[in-house]
N, C-alpha and C positions, 0 to 999 in steps of 0.2 A: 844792667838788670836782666834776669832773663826771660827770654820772649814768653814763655810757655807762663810765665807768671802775669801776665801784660795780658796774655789773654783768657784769663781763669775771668774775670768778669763778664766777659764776650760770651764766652761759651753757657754759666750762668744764665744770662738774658735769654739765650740761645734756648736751654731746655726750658726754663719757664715758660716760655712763649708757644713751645711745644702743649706743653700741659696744659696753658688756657684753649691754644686750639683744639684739643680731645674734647676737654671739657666742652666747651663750645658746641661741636658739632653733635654730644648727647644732648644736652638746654635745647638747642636747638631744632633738635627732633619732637622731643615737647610740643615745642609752641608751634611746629608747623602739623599736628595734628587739628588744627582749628584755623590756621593763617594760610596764606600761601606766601611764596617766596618774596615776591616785591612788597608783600605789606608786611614780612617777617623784616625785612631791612629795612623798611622804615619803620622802625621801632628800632631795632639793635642798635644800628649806626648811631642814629641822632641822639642814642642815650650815651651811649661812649662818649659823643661828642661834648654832651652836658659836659661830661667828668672833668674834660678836658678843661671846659670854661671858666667851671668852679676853684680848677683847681690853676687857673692860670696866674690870678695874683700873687698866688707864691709862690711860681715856678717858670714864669715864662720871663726873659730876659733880651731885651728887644738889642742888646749891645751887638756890634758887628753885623745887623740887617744889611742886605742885599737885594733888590730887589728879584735879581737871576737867579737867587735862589728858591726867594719868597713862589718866583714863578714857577720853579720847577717840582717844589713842593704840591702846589696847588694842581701841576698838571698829574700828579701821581694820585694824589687824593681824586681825581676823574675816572680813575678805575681800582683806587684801593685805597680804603675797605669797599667801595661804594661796590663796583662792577663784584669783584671776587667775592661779596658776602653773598649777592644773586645766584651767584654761582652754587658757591656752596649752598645755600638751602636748598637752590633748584636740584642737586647731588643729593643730597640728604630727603630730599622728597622722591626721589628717584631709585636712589641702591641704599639709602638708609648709610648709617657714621659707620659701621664697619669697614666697607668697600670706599665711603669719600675719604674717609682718613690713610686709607689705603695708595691710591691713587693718587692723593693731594700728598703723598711722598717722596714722588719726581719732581718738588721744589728745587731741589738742592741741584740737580744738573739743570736744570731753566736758571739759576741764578748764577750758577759757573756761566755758563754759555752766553749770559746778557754781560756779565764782569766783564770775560772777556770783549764781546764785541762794542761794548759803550762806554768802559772804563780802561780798555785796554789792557786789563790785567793778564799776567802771562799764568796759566792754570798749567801747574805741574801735571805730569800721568798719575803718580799716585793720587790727586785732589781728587780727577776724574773717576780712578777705582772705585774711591773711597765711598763716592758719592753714590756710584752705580751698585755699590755694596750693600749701602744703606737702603736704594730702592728697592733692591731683589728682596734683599730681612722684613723689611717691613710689610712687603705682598707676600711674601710666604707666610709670615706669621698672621697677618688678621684676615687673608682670603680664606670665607666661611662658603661652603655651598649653599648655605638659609641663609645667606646676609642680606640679597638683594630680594626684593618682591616678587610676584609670580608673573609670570611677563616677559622678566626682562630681557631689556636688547641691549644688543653690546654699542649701540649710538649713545645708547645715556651715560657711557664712559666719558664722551663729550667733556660732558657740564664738569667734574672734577678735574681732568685736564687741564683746560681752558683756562680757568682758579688757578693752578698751580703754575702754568705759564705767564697771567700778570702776576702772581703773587713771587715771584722768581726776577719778571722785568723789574717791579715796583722795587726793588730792597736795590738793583742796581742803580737803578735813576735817583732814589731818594739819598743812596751815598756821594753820588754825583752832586748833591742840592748839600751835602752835607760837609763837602770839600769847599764849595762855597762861603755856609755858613754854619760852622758845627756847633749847631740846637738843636740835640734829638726833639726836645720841649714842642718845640717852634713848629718843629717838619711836622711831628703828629697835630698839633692843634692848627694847621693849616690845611693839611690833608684832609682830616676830618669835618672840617666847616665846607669841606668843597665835596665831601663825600654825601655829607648831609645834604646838601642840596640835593645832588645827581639821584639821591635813592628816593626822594619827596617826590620829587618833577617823576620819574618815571612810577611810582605809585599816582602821582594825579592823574597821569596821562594813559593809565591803563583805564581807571576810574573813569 
C-alpha cells in the first residue's frame, strides 16, 4: 500500500486540530475579557473533559490496558491541556490570538526535537527545513504591528513559547504511552481527568 495513502488520515487529524486551535484562541479571547487565565481553564478543560466522559461508554475500550501506559498518559495530562491552556490564555491575555497563534507555531520543531530525544526518532534534514519553513510562513504572515497591546514587552513572548514547548514534549510522550497501548480514546480521557484536576487545584489555590 502506499505510505502517502497510510498517512492522508494523520495529516487530516493534523489540520483539524489546527483549526479548533485558531478557533480556540479567538472563543478564547472572549471569555478572558471578564475571566483571567486560571479561572478561564477551569472552565475550558473540565468541560472537554465532560465530553470525554459522556462520551466514553461508546468509545473507550479498556482491551490491552497497561498500567505504563495508563501512567504515562496521566503524567502528560499534568501539563496538557492543564499547564499549556494557562499558558495560552496567559498569551492571549498578553499579545492577543494573532501573535499567540503566531509563536505557538514553533510546535512542530519542539515536537521533532522531543521525537528525536525521547522516542529516538532519526529526523531527516528535509523534516527539520520543513518545519523551520513552516515557522518562518506562519510569523510572517500573521505578525500585525496592532496585534499586541500598548506596552508590550518582548518577555510576554514567554507565555506562547513555553505552550508550544510542552505542547511539542506532550505529542512525544503521549506516542511513547501509545506504543504501549494504542487508545487514542484512553490517552485523551486519562490526560484530561488529570488535567482537570491540576487546573481546579491551582484555581483553588490562587482563590
Amino acid at each position: 500500500m502506499d505510505p502517502n495513502l497510510n498517512s492522508t488520515p494523520a495529516l487530516a487529524f493534523a489540520i483539524a486540530s489546527s483549526l479548533c486551535f485558531g478557533l480556540a484562541l479567538i472563543t478564547s479571547r472572549v471569555g478572558l475579557r471578564t475571566l483571567d487565565a486560571r479561572s478561564g481553564a477551569a472552565i475550558s478543560v473540565p468541560t472537554a473533559t465532560l465530553l470525554f466522559v459522556l462520551a466514553a461508554p461508546f468509545a473507550f475500550d479498556g482491551r490491552g490496558f497497561t498500567l505504563q501506559a495508563g501512567l504515562v498518559f496521566a503524567a502528560v495530562g499534568l501539563f496538557f491541556p492543564a499547564l499549556v491552556t494557562l499558558l495560552t490564555f496567559r498569551s492571549v491575555e498578553e499579545l492577543g490570538p494573532t501573535l499567540t497563534g503566531a509563536v505557538s507555531g514553533t510546535t512542530p520543531l519542539f515536537a521533532v526535537l522531543a521525537a528525536a530525544l525521547i522516542l529516538g526518532e532519526k529526523v531527516p534534514p528535509h523534516a527539520v527545513l520543513a518545519c523551520a519553513g513552516i515557522v518562518i510562513g506562519v510569523t510572517v504572515l500573521t505578525w500585525k504591528q496592532d496585534a499586541v497591546r500598548p506596552g508590550f514587552s518582548g518577555w510576554a513572548l514567554a507565555w506562547p513559547i513555553a505552550g508550544a514547548v510542552l505542547r511539542g514534549l506532550a505529542q512525544a510522550i503521549a506516542k511513547l504511552g501509545l506504543t504501549l497501548w494504542p487508545n487514542p480514546f484512553a490517552a485523551g480521557l486519562i490526560g484530561y481527568l488529570v488535567s482537570t484536576s491540576t487546573v481546579i487545584g491551582a484555581d483553588r489555590l490562587r482563590r
